[in-house]
MIGUVO-92976 format. One record per residue (C-alpha): residue number from 1; z, y, x. Coordinates in pm, whole numbers, plus 50000, padded with zeros to 5 digits. Layout:
NUM  Z  Y  X
...
***
This chain:
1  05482  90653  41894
2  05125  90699  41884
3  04914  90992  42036
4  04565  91164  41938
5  04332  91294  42105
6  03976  91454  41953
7  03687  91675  42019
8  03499  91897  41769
9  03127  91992  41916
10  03092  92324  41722
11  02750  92292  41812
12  02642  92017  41574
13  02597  91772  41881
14  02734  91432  41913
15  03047  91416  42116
16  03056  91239  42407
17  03164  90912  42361
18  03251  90840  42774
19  03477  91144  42768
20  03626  91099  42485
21  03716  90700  42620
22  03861  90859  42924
23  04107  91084  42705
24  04206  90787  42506
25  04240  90546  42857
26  04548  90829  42902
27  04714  90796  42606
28  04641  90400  42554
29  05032  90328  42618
30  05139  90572  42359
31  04996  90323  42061
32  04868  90001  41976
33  04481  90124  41889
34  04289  90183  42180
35  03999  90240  41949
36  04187  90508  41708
37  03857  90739  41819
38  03698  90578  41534
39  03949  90682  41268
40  03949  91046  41408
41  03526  91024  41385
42  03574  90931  41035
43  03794  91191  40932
44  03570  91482  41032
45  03295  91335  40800
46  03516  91344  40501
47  03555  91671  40270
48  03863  91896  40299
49  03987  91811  39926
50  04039  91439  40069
51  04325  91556  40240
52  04373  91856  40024
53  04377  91831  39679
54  04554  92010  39386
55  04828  92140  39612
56  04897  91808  39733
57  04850  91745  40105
58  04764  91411  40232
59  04581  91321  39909
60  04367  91026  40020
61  04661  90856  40209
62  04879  90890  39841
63  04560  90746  39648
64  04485  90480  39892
65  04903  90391  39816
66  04929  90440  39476
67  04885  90119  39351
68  05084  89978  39634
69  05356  90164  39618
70  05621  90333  39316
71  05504  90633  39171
72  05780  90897  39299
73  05744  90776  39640
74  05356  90853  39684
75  05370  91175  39480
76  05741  91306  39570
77  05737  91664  39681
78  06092  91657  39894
79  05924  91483  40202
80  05621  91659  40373
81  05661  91530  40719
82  05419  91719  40941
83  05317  91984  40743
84  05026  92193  40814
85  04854  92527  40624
86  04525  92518  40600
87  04304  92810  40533
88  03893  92846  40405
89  03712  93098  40548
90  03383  93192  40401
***
């Protein structure tokens, strides 16, 4: 089982890297990654169609699988584990 644990500065400032350590030192036992902030840092720079594309949630995880693995298990439709609805507003 893995935990995550993030920060959004609405602001525009950096995020504190010390505190965010500190939240990760309490969930260290909960996964193998005790440097997963990086991942979460890197997902906030990326465009909402990455992940939402089409209709099709988790679109850059599919892509970056598609030539690993068959076709109707990247793109089924049956199994949308942790599914989230996700709203613009302009």
């Amino acid at each position: 089982m893995c935990a995550i644990a993030g920060i959004v500065n609405l602001n525009g400032q950096p995020v504190d890297t010390r505190l965010l350590r500190k939240m990760n030192d309490q969930l260290r036992h909960r996964g193998p990654d005790d440097e997963g902030y990086r991942v979460v840092e890197l997902a906030f720079t990326l465009p909402v169609t990455y992940f939402i594309r089409h209709g099709w949630h988790k679109w850059i995880v599919r892509k970056a699988f598609q030539d690993l693995l068959p076709h109707q298990v990247v793109w089924r439709k049956r199994k949308w584990a942790f599914q989230f609805h996700f709203s613009v507003f302009s």
